[in-house]
N, C-alpha and C positions, 0 to 999 in steps of 0.2 A: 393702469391695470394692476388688480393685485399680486403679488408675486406667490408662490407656493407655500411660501410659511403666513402669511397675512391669510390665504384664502382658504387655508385647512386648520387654523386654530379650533379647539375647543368640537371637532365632527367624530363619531365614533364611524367606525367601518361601516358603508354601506352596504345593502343588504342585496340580494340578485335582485330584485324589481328597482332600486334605484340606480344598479350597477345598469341594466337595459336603459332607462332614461339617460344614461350621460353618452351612448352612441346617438348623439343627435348634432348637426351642424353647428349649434352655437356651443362657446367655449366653457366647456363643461369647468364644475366647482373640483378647483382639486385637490386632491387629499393630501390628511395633513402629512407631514415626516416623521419618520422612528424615533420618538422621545422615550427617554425612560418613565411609564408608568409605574406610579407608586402605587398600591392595593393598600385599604387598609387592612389591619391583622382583622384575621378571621377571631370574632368572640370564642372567647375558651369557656368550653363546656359546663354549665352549672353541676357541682356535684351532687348528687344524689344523697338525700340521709333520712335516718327510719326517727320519726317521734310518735308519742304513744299518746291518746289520747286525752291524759290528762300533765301537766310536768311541771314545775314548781320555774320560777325565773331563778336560783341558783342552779339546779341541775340540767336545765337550759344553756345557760352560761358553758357548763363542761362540754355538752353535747356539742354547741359551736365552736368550743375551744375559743372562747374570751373571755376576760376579765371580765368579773358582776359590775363593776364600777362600768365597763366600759357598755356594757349591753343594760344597763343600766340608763344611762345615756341616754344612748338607742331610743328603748322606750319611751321615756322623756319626750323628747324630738317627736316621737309617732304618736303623741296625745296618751298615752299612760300617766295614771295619776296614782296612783297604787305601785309602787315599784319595791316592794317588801322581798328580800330572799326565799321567803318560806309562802310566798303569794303563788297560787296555782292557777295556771295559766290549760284554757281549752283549748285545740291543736288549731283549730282555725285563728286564735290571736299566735300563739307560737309558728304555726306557717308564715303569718307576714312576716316578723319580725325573723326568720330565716332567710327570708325573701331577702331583705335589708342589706344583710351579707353575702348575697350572692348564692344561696345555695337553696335546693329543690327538697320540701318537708314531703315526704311518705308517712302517712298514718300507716302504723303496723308497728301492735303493740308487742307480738313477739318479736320480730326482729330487732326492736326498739331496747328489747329488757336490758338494765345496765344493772350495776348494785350503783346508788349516790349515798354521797356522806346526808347525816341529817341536816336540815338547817340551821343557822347559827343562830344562838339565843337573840336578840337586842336588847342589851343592859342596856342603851339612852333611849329606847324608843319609850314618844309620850304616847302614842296612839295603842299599846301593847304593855299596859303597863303590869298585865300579867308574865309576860316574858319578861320584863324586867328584873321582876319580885324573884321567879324561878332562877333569872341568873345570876343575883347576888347570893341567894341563899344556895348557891353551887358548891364544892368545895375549893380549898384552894389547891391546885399543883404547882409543881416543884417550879423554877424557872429551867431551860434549856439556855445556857451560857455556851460560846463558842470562842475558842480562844484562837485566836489568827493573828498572824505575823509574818516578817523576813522571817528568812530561813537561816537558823542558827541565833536566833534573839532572844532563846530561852523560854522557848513557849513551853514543852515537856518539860523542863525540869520544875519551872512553877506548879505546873500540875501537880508534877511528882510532890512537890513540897504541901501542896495544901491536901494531899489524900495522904501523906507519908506511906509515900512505897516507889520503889522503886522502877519504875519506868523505862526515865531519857536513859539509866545503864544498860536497859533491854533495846534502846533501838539501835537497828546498822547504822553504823557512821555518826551516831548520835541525832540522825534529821529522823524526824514522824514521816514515816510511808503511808498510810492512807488513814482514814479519822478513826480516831478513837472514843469511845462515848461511854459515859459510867456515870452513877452517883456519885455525889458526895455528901456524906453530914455535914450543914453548917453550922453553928451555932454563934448567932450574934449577939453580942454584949449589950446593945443600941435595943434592942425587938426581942429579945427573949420570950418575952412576957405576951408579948402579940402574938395574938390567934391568929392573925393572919402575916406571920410569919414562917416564910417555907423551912420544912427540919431538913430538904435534901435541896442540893443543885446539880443538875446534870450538865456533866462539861462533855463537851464536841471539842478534842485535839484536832488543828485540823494542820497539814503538812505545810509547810511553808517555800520546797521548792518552787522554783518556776513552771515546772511542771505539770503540776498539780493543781491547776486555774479552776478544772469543773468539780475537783472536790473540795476548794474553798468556798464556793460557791453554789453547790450541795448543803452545805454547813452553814452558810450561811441562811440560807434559805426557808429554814427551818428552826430558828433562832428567836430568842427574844430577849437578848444582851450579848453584843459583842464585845469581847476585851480582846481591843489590839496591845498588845505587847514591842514594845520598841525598844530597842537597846542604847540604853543612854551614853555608851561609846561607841556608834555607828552613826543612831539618828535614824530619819528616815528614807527607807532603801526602795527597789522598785515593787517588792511584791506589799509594802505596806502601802504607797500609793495604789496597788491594786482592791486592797482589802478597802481601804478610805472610799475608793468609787462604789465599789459594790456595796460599802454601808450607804451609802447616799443613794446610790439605784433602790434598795430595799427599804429605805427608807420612804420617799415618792411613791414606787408602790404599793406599800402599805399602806399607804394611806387610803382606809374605807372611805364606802356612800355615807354619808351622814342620814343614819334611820330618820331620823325626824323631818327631815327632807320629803322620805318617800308614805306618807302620810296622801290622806285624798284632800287637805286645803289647797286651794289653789295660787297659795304661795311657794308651795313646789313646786307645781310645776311653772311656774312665771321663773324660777331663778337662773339664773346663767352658771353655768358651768365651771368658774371664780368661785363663783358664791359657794356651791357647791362642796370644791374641794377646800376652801378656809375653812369650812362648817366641819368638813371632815376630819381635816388636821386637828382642828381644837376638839374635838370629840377623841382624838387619839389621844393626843396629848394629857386631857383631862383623865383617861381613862388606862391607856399605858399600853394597850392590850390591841392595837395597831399598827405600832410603830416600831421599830427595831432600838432600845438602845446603845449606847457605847458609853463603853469606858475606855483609858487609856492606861498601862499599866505597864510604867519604865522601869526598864528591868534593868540587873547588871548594874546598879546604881551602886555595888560595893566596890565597883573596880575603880582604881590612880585614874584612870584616863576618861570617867564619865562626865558627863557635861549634862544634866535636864535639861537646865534654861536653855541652852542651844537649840535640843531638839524641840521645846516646846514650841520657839520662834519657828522653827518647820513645820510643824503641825497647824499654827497659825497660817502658814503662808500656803499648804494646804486646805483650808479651809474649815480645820475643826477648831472651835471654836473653845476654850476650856475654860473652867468656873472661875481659875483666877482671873481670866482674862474678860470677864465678863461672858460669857458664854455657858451654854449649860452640860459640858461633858464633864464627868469627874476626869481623875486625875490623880493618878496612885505611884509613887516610886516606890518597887520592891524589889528585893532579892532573891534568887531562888535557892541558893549557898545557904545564904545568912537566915532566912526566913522575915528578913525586913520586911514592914509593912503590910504583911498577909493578913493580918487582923483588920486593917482599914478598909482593906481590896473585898474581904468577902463582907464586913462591914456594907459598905457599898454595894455590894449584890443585892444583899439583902432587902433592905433602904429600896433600890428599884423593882426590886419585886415584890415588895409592902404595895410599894404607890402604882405599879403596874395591875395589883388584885387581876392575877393570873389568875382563872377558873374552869374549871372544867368537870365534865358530867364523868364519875369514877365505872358507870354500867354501861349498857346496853351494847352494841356494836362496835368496836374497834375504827378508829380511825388515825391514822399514820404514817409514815415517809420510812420508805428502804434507805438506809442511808450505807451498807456497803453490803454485796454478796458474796458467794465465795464457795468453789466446792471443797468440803474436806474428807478428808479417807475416813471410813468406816461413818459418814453422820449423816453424807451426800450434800443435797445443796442445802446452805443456810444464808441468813440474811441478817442483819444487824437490821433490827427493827425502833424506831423512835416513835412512842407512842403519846398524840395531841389530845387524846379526846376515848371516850370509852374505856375499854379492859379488853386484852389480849389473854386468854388461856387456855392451857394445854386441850386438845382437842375440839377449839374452836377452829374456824372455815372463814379464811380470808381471800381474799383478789386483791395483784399487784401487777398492773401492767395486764400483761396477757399470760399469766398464768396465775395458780392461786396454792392454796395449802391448807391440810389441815393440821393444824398445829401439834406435831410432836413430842416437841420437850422446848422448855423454853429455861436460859442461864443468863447468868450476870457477864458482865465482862472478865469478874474473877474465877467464872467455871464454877458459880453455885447455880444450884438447880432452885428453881423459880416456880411458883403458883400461877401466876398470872404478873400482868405487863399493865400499870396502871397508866395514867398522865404524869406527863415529863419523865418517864422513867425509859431507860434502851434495855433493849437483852436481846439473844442471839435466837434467832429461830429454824427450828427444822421443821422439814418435813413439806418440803417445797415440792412440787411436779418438775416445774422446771425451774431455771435458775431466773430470778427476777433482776431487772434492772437497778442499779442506782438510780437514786429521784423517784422511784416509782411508788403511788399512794396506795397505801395499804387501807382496802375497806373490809370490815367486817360480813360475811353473810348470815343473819341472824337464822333464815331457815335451812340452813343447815347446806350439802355439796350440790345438791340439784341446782338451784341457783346463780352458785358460783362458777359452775361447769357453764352452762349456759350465759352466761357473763361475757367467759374469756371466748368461748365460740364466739358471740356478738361484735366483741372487740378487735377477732383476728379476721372476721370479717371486713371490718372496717375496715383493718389498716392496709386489707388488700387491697381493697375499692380504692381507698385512697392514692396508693401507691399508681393503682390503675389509671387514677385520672391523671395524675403527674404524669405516666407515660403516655399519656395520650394528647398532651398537649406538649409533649417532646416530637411527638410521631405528625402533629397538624403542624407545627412550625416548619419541620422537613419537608412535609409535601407542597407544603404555601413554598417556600425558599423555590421547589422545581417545577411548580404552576409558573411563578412568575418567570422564570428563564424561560419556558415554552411558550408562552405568552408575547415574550420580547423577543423571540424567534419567527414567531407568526404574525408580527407585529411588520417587521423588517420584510416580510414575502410578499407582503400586503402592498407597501407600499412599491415597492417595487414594478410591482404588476398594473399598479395605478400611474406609474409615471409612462409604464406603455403606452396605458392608454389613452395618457395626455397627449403623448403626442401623436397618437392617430386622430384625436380629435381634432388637434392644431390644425393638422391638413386640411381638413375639411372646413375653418373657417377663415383659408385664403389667407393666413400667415404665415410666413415663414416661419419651417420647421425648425430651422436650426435655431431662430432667434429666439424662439417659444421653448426649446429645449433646453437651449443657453440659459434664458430667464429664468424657466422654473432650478433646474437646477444649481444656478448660483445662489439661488436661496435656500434652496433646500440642504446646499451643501455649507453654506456659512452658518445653520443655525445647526445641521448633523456635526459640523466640525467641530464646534466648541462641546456640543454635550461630547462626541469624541473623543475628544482631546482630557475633556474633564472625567470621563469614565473612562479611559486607558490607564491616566495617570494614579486613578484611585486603584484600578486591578492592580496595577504595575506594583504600587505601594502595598498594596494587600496580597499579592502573589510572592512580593518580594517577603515579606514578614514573614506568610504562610512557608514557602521554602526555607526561609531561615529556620525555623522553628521546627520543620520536620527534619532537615540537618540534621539539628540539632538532639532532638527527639530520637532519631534513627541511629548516633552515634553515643547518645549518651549509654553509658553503661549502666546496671542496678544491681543493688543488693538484693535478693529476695529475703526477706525475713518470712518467720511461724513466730509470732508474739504468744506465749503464755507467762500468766499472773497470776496473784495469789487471791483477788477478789477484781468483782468487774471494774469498780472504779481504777484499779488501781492497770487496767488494761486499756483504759483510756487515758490516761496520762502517759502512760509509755507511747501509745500510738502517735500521740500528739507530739511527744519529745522527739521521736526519732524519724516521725516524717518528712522532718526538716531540714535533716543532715544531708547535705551534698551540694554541690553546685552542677553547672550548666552542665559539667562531665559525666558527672558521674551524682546519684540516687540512691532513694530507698524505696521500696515494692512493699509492699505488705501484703502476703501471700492469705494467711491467715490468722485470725486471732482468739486463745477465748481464755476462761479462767479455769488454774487447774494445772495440776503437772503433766508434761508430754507425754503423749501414749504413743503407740503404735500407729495410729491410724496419722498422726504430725513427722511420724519416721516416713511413710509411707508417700507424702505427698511433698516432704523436703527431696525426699530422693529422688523423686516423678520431675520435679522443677528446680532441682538444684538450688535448694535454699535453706538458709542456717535455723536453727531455732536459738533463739534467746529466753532466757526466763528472769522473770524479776518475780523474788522472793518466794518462789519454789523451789523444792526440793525435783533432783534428777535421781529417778532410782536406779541402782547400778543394773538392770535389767534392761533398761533403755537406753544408760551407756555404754552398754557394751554393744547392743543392736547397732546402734550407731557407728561404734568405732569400725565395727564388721562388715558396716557396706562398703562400696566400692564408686565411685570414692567415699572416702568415710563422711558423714551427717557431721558439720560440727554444731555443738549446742554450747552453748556459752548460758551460765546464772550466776545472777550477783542481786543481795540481798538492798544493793545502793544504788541509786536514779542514775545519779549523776556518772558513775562507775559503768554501770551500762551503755549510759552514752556517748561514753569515751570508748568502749570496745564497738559499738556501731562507728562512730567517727573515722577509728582507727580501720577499720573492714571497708567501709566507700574507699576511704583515700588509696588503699591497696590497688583500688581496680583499676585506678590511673595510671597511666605509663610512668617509670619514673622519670626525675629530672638529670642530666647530665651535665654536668659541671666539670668545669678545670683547672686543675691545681697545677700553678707553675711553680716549677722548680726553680728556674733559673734565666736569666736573660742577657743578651749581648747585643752591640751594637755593630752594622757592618761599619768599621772605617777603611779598608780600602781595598777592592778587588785587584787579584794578580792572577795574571796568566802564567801557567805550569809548563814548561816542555815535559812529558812523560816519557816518548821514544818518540822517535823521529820527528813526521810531522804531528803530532798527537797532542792536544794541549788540553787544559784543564783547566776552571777556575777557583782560585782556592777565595775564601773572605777571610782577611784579616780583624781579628773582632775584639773586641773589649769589654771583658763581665761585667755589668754592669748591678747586677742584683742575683741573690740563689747561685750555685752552680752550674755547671751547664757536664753531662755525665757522655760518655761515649756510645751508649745504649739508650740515651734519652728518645723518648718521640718529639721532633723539633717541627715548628714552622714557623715560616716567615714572614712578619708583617709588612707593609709600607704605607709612609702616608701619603694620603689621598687628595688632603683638603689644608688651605694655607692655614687652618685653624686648628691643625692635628699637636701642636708643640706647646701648642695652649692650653688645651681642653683633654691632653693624656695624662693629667694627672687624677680626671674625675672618669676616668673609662669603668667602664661595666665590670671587668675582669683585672682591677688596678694593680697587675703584676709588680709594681714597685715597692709594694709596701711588703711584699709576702717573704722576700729572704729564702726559699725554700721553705719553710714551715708547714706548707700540703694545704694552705687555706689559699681561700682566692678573694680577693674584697672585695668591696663597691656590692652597691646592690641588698637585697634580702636573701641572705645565705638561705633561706631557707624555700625559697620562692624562684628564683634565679635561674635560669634555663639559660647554658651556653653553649647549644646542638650547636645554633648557626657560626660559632667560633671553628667547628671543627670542620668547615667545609670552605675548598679555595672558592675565590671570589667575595666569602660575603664582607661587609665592613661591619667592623667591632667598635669601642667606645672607641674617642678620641680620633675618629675618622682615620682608622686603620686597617688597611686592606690586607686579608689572607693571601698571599700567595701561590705558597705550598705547605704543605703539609709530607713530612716522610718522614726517615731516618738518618743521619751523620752516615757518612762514607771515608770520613776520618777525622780527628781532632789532635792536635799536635802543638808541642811546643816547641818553637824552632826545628829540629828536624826531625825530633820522639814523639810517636804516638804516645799521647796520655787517656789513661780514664777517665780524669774529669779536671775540672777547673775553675775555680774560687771567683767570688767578689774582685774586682781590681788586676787581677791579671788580664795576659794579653795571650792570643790561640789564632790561630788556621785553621778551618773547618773548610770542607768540604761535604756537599750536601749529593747523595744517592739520586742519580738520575735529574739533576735538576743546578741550569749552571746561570741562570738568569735573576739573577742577584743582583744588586746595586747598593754603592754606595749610600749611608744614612737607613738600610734596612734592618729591623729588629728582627734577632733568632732567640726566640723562645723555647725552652724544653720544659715539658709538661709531662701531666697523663690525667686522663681523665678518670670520673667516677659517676656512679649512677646513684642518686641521690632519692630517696621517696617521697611522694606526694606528700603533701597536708592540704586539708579543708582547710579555708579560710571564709 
């Protein structure tokens, strides 16, 4: 016969009309047992997005939010044989290939309106060989050069050296706080004479703390020659392997479609997706105007202690490859001091931006990258603007993100007043609505605010829809997680109900009930036992975590911080920095963040929540320090114009929250060698310990206790005890251990055992010390005393009297 788990394998719940068929005399089919059912996840939402009737396959790409290369592809794959940037696509071929990526196309051309950049010329395309013509005869712009490094390797002061002015003397601490961007004249010795040699380079300083990860990578991003800078008496350190990865990420991705690919031969479309990006690569390469270069520019080579050749072997074993070594990065030792080698270094710029034929169209619409924002008093919000493509001027109408501007006054980095913002050139802009993101592209709106208004409407629409769908597939995972528990509650009733009615059926077909009861359920409990056993133990595990961690969670302590900064970049590298700082104990909260100096309304809600404000390189005006000082409790606000300085006063604030550490400084120790009994009057006796200093003195007022050992190992291993009173002399220090880490609560409490397998006793005070028959006040190394101990006569021979005092020592992060 089959047993209960053989004859209910693989049956869902019967339904009332087959629940009536099994009250019949023969031995009904029986159901299976409470297995954990596994559901699969319910499909997450398609999102919803507006396209408009007609759209080009680049501004498609933005719309989907991917790479042209990558939806490129795409097409490819879906039989597209035309895969041109500037190819206009009808909303029925643009719906499927949304389709592709999972997301639901709406025609709706107003909801749809965006501003897009125009599309990109194609200098190699054979099939456009009018776009070709058009983009050679472009003009040329400047190169954007990005100068990255370790921090402290002489990135600014090079700078300073090749514009002559003084800079790295202006920055705090000497390190770059957020990028800096400007012109420079260059004039090469090599290309003078070349037309198509740039007269200006725009350098991107960019910061080299650790810090500062997404504004090297802002800068980088936007780049087309990086010079890492390495110090030839360091070598290479961790943020220049960081720079090194990011020039190789930027590098790969840059890497375009090769236009001549996306041609209607049907050799295009046959090629494999290799073929593709080799064709790509050599089209960058050949053309300069895809790829990011590098240079590498060792610096500090005036100092006793530089070594090149060393760090070039690093940079080899890094993987950049340099021209002496046969490979194709240059490779420049300069000075920032001395001005060595600055002549070869922009030589070399030059040189890659000849062979680069950088080009860009100097009219029509603006196109560009926020690269820092910032509010200032009396100008409001502005934004350090990097301009690729078009002309930026005063009183034009741009969008960044989700908000936009019409442009009020535009300046150099040196506070000259500016016409207009051409290609490869930065300048400061006002005249923002709202304060724009770092990263965020700056497009032109040629007809003027209506447009642009409507833009960012479009755009803040999105990003709510967006936000909506994320939540809403936070909200289906939660209710799936409580379908399935109700599910495996009703699962378990069910079956239950069905082993009743197993065995009222048994009855009825003349077996014994017990033995039909006994049977099904020794099956049904060997095969419940195990999933049992294997889901108790996994809650067990996962309850035990989860309690650990809410512990944990519940008892840790937080800093609240108000983060204000002097530009938004520079508010995300502090967030980043001090998120970090704490351990299991104790945290940091980040209350609120933004750029700008603290107002009232950052007094208002430090007070409400008990949290400090910090500021990095803002000014505190004394209006708002005194508001502060005046509440109750007083607001404290901390600024400091330096990272790292900051992060030491955050550090220094968590560890405060921790209890401190208690440690103990022994003064003095003795040995008991031999207990005597006292007659004091009459019958009255007393026991005194005859002792021997053996280290520190030992004081009449000391706080004393007494150890004993515990373990035949204690005479061995009390040389390396926790608390190694031997070596201390009195001195007030305690050894063994990390002074600084060391916790000896459990020293001060009888019972517990210390290093060297040495048990507490007591702990009190001396009730006398004497030498032969004088109370003394204290007593040296090497002499010999009588002590009796206050309240406490159970001493023994071979037991240590220590005199101490404790002290309470402050946390530190580790």
């Amino acid at each position: 016969m089959a047993t209960f788990q053989q004859a209910t394998q693989g049956q869902p719940p019967p339904s009332r009309r087959q629940t009536r068929q099994q009250h019949s005399p023969t031995y009904p089919a029986s159901p299976r047992p409470a297995t954990k059912k596994t559901s699969p996840p319910p499909p997450k939402p398609k999102t919803e997005i507006y396209l408009p009737t007609y759209i080009t396959v680049s501004d498609l790409a933005r719309v989907l939010r991917v790479k042209l290369w990558d939806l490129q592809v795409k097409m490819r794959n879906m039989g597209h044989r035309d895969l041109r940037p500037d190819l206009t696509l009808p909303f029925s071929d643009a719906e499927l290939i949304a389709a592709e990526h999972d997301l639901v196309a709406i025609a709706n051309d107003e909801a749809a309106f965006d501003i897009y950049p125009r599309p990109p010329l194609l200098a190699t395309s054979t099939a456009a060989e009018g776009s070709a013509a058009a983009a050679a005869n472009l003009p040329i712009r400047p190169p954007i050069v990005t100068i990255m490094g370790h921090v402290d390797h002489g990135k600014t002061t090079l700078l300073d050296k090749l514009r002559s002015t003084s800079v790295a003397a202006g920055e705090a601490g000497g390190i770059t706080q957020h990028i800096g961007a400007f012109s420079v004249p260059v004039v090469s010795s090599s290309s003078s004479s070349d037309s198509n040699a740039p007269q200006f380079v725009t350098f991107l300083d960019t910061p080299g703390h650790a810090a500062f990860t997404a504004m090297r990578s802002r800068g980088a991003s936007v780049t087309d020659i990086v010079v890492l800078v390495v110090a030839a008496d360091d070598g290479v350190m961790p943020q220049t392997r960081e720079v090194i990865e990011l020039w190789k990420d930027l590098a790969s991705r840059e890497a375009q479609f090769d236009p001549s690919s996306s041609t209607t031969t049907t050799t295009a479309s046959a090629r494999s997706n290799s073929d593709i990006t080799e064709s790509g690569t050599r089209t960058n390469r050949r053309l300069g105007s895809g790829s990011v270069q590098l240079v590498v520019a060792l610096s500090k080579c005036d100092k006793p202690t530089a070594d090149p050749e060393r760090v070039k072997r690093e940079l080899l074993s890094e993987g950049i490859e340099l021209e002496e070594f046969g490979g194709e990065v240059p490779c420049v030792p300069v000075s920032g001091k001395t001005g060595e080698g600055l002549d070869l270094l922009q030589d070399t710029l030059v040189a890659l931006a000849e062979l680069a034929e950088l080009r860009a169209e100097h009219d029509g619409p603006v196109e560009g990258y926020v690269i820092e924002s910032r509010v200032e008093k009396g100008r409001g919000n502005v934004a350090t603007v990097l301009v690729k493509r078009g002309a930026l001027k005063v009183g034009d109408v741009g969008v960044a993100g989700q908000t936009w501007t019409k442009v009020r006054s535009l300046t150099s980095s040196s506070g000259a007043s500016l016409r207009e913002l051409k290609p490869g050139q930065a300048g400061i802009v006002t005249g923002w609505k709202e304060l724009p993101s770092a990263g965020d592209e700056i497009l032109g709106s040629a007809e003027g605010e209506a447009p642009a208004k409507k833009a960012v409407e479009n755009r803040k629409r999105t990003a709510e829809a967006r936000k909506l769908g994320e939540d809403v597939i936070k909200i289906n995972e939660a209710r799936r997680s409580v379908a399935e528990e109700a599910e495996k509650k009703k699962r378990a009733e069910w079956v239950e109900r069905q082993q009743h009615r197993l065995a009222e059926a048994a009855l009825s077909s003349g077996k014994s009930v017990a033995e039909l009861i006994k049977e099904t359920n020794d099956a049904t409990a060997a095969a419940a036992a195990a999933d049992a056993v294997a889901t108790q133990d996994s809650s067990l595990e996962e309850n035990a975590k989860e309690g650990e961690q809410a512990a944990v969670d519940s008892d840790k302590k937080e800093l609240l911080l108000i983060v204000k900064a002097d530009v938004s970049g520079s508010v995300e590298a502090v967030l980043g920095a001090v998120s970090d700082v704490g351990n299991k104990e104790a945290g940091v909260r980040i209350v609120s963040s933004g750029v700008g100096e603290p107002t009232d309304g950052d007094l208002a809600m430090a007070r409400a929540v008990g949290a400090r404000i910090i500021c990095f390189n803002v000014p505190v005006s004394r209006s708002i320090e005194r508001a502060a000082a005046s509440q109750v409790p007083p607001t404290l606000i901390h600024s400091s114009p330096i990272i790292y300085r900051l992060m030491e006063y955050v550090s220094e604030s968590v560890a405060s929250l921790l209890p401190p550490l208690r440690q103990i400084r022994v003064t003095g120790e003795a040995t008991i060698a031999q207990v005597f009994k006292i007659n004091l009057k009459g019958r009255v006796f007393t026991n005194v310990a005859g002792c021997k200093i053996t280290n520190g003195s030992v004081k009449r007022t000391s706080e004393i206790r007494i150890l004993r050992n515990v373990s035949s190992a204690s005479s061995a291993s009390s040389s390396r005890q926790d608390d190694d009173e031997d070596d201390e002399e009195g001195d007030g220090g305690s050894g063994g251990g990390n002074e600084k880490t060391r916790d000896d609560s459990a020293g001060l409490q009888v019972g517990a055992v210390i290093g060297g397998g040495r048990k507490v006793v007591w702990i009190g005070k001396l009730d006398s010390l004497k030498h032969g028959k004088n109370e003394v006040p204290e007593r040296g190394k090497g002499t010999e005393c009588g002590m009796s101990f206050d309240g406490f006569q159970n001493f023994e021979e071979g037991d240590i009297v220590q005199a101490f005092y404790a002290v309470e020592v402050p946390r530190q992060l580790y």
